[in-house]
N, C-alpha and C positions, 0 to 999 in steps of 0.2 A: 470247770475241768480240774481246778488244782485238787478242790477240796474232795473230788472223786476220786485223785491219784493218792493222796495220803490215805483214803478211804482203802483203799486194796492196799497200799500198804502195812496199816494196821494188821486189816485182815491177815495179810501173809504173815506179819508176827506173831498176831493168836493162834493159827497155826499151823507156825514153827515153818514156815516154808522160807526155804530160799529166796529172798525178793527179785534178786537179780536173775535168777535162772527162773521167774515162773513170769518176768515184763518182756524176759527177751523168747521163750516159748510163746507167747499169746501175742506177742507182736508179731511174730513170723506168720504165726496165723491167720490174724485178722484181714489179710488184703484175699484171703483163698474164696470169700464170702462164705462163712458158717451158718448153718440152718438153727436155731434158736438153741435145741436140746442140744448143738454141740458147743454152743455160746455158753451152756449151763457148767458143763464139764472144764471149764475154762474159769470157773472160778477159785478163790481160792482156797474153801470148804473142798471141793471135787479134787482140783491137781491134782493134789498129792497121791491121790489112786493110781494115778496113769504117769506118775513121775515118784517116785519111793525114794530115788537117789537123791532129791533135793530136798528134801527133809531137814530144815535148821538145825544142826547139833552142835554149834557151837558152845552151848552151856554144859552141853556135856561135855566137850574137848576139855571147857576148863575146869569142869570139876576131876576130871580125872586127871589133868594136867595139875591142879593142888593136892591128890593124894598124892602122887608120884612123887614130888618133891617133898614132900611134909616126909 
């Protein structure tokens, strides 16, 4: 189970998702009982279709947070 949870969380940082907002979206989830195709949607390649707001952009904050000050 462990080495499945850092597995999605890689995944969510290849990308760029939110981790925290895409375990606590798919936990809400998972007790509704999902039909496979919407198991698929729930990964974390698909998320970010159905969720655009949690899109990691922390690299971005900080790169534009080093212009700004430079």
């Amino acid at each position: 189970m462990g080495a499945f949870l850092i597995s999605l969380i890689d995944s969510c940082k290849e990308k760029r998702v939110e981790t925290w907002a895409y375990f606590r979206d798919v936990f809400l989830r998972l007790p509704w009982g999902l039909r496979p195709e919407q198991l698929r949607e729930l990964l974390p390649d698909r998320w970010p279709r159905l969720h655009p707001e949690h899109r990691w952009t922390i690299l971005e904050f900080l790169r534009q947070e080093r212009h700004t000050v430079s």
